[in-house]
N, C-alpha and C positions, 0 to 999 in steps of 0.2 A: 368266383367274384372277379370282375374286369376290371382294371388297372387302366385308372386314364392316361394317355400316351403324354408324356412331355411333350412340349413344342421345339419342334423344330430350331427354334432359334434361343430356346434356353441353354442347350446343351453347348452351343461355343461360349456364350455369359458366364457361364459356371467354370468350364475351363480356364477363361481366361483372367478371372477372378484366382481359381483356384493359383495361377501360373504369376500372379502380382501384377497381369496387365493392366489390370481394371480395379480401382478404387471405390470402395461402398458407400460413399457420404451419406450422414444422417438424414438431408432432405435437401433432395437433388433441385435445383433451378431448371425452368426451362430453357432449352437450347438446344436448339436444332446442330445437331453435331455434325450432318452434311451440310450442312453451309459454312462451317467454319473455313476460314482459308488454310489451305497444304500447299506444301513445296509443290515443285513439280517434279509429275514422276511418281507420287504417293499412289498406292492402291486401296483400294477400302477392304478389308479384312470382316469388318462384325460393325453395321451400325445398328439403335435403335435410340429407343426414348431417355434410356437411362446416361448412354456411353456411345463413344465411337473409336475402331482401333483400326489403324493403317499401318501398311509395313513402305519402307523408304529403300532404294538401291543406295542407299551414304551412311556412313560413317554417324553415330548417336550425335556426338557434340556439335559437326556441322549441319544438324537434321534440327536440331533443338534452337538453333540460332536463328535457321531458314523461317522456323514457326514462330519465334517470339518478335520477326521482325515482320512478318505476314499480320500476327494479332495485333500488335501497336499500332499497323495503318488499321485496323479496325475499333480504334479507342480503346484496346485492352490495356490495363496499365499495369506493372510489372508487381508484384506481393508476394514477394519473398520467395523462396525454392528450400527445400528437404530432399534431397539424396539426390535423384534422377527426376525428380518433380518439382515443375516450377509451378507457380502459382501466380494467374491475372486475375482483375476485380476491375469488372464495370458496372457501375451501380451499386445495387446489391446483390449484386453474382458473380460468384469468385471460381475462375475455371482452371483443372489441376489438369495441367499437359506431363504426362511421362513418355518421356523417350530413352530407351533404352537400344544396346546393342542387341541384334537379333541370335537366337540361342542355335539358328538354323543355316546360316546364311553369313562368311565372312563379310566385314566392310559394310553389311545392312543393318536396317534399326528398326524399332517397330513403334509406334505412336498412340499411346493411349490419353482420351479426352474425355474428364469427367466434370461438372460443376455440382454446386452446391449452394443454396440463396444462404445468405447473411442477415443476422440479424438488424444491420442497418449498417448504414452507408459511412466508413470511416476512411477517410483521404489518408495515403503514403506519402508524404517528400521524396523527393526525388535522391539517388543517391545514398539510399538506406542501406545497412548493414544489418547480417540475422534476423530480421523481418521474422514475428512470431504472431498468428492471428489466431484465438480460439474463442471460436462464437458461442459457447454455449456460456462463456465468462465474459461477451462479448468485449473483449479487452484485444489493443492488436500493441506490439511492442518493439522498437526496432534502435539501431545502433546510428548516429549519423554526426560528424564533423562537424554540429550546427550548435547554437548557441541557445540558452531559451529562450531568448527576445528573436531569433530567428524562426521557432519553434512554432513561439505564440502565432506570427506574425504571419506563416504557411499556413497555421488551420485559420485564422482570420479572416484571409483570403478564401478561401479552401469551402470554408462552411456560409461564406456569406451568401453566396448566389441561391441557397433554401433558409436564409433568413435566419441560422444560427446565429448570436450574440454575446457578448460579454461585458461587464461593467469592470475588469479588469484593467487600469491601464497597462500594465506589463504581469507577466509572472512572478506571485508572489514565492518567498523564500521561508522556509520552518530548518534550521540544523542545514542538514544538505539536499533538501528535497526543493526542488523550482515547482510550481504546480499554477494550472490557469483553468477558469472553470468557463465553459459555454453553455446556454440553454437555449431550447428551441421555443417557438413559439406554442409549441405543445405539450410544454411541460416538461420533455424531455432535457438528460445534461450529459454532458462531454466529459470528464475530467484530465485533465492531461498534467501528469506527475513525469519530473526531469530531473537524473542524477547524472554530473561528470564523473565519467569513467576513463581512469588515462586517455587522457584530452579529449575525450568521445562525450558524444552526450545519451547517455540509454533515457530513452523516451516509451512511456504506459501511457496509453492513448484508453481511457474504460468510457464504455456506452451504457446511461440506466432508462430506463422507458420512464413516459410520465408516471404508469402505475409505484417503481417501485422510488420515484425520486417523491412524491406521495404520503407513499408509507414513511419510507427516510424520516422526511419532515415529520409525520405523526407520532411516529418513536421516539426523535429528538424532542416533540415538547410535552411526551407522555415522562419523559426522563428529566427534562429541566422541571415541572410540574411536580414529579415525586420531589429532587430535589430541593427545590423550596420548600415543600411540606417539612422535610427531613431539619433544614434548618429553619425553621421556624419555630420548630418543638425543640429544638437545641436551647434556640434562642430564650422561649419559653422556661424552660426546667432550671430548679434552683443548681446554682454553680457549686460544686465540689469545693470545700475549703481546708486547709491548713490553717492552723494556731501556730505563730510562733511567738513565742514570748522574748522582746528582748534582752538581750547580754547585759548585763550590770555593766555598768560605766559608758555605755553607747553615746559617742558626741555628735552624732548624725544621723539620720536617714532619711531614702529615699523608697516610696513604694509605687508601683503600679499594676496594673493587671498582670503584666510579664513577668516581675519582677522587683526584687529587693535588693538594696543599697544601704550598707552600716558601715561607719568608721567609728574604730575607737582607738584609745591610745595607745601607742607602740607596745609591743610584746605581752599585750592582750587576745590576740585575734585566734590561736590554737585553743585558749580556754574558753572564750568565748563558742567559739565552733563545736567543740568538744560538748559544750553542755546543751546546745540546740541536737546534737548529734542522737544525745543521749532521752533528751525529751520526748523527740519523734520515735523511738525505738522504743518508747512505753508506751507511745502512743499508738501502737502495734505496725509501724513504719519496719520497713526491711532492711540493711543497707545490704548494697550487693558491691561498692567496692568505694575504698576508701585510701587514701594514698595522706597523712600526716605529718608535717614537720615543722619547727620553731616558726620558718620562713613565711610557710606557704604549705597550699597542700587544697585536696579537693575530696568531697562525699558526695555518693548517690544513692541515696534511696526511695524505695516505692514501696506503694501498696494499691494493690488491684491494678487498675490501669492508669496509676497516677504515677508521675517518679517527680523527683525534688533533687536536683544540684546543688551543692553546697560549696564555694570555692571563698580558698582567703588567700592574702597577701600582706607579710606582715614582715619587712624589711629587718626593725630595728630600730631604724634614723626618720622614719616618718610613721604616720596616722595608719594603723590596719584596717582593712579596708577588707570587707565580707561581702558576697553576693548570690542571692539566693534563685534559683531560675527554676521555678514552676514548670511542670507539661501536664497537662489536663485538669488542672486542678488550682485555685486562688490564692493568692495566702492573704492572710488576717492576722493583723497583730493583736496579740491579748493584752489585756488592762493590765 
């Protein structure tokens, strides 16, 4: 059986992969990687469709410098760097130059150039700090001495010239989050969320396509929709009641949905309490903690998923004064 021959020009790809020269991107952009601009002096090493690798007579960090100032007159714009890799984005293709020191050769370096398309086109500010971009979350994230009204105010500019928008006037504010929202004319949206971090501002820049900003929408009014159902049959269903019967001698009260209001005459208010305490406890009520005194004092109890607060205040020298505070459930006075 014959064994098809590899080509020719797999076998330095795979080395040089194998070697960390060459990066795999999930789905490489097109770019002509001989036309890219190099120092002078560069040799070409391995180009093809995928990558391109050159080795340099200089020193990595002076090699790396030569090339990001060679990309920039090419409109390359800087997006953030990882170890020995930097990374430019023009348009929607973001190209990973490594340069490293050569393993062969003092004082040389070797140049590896991969791209990779982007799920859409997100502008940097100038000036960034830790620059993090992962497209498959297409969210990019980066660290900058900016303000959020300065923030807003870069992608404003930034996203207008393709007719991106906002009805925001500034960045709105939740706790400590600044956040501004853009949409395209496509249905598409921007979200951009801003937290000060010792005096820094970390900025999430996240991209949704019209599909999934779409669905979004469809979820949220498949969820306010249940919602209303929910409370409407709330609304509908006979309310849960409590009987209290009032204290003998009560020279007041107050009731509402929330809540009940008794005064009665001084150094009444622990008997009083006492025999509500004891009604609702035949009436198959739980108490789970109760705290008694002449003064003052408080009871709680439940049943199923009802509970009942019981609190008094009974000085001495003025009117005691009882208050009962429902959670899930009415109270009703009996005849």
């Amino acid at each position: 059986m014959n064994t098809p021959a590899r080509s020719s020009t797999a076998r330095p790809f795979l080395i040089f992969a194998l070697l960390g020269l060459i990066h795999l991107p999930a789905q490489a952009a097109r770019v002509d990687f001989s036309k890219l601009p190099l120092p002078p002096g560069a040799k070409k090493v391995f180009v093809d469709a995928n990558s391109g690798i050159f080795s340099m007579a200089a020193p990595a960090a002076a090699t790396a410098e030569a090339c990001e100032k060679l990309l920039l007159g090419q409109g390359w714009v800087p997006y953030g760097f990882a170890g020995n890799t930097r990374y430019y984005k023009r348009d929607k293709t973001r190209l990973l130059v490594t340069v490293q020191a050569s393993a062969r050769q003092s004082g040389a370096s070797m140049i590896s150039f991969n791209s990779e398309s982007m799920a859409t086109d997100l502008p940097l500010p100038p000036n960034t700090e830790d620059v993090q971009y992962n497209d498959s979350a297409k969210r990019l994230s980066f660290l900058a001495a900016l303000t959020p009204d300065d923030v807003a105010e870069f992608y404003r500019k930034a996203l207008a010239p393709t007719e991106w928008s906002t009805t925001m006037a500034k960045p709105d504010k939740s706790d400590f989050v600044y956040s501004i929202i853009f949409q395209s004319p496509k249905g598409e949206m921007i979200r951009i969320e801003m937290v000060l971090t010792d005096e820094k501002l970390r900025t999430t820049v996240l991209y949704s396509a019209a599909e999934e900003v779409s669905d979004e929408k469809q979820r949220v009014a498949v969820g306010m929709a249940s919602l209303r159902e929910k409370l409407a049959k709330e609304a509908a269903a006979p309310k849960a009641t409590v009987s209290l019967k009032l204290p003998t001698g009560t020279t007041s009260k107050a009731l509402t949905k929330t809540q009940l209001k008794l005064n009665l005459p001084a150094n009444k208010g622990k008997a009083a309490v006492e025999a509500l305490r004891k009604a609702l406890v035949s009436a198959g009520w739980k108490e789970t903690a109760a705290s008694i005194a002449p003064v003052g004092g408080t009871v709680t109890l439940t049943k199923e998923d009802r509970a009942l607060t019981i609190l008094y205040m009974d000085p001495g020298f003025m009117p005691a004064e009882i208050t009962a505070n429902p959670s899930g459930v009415e109270i009703k006075l009996a005849e």
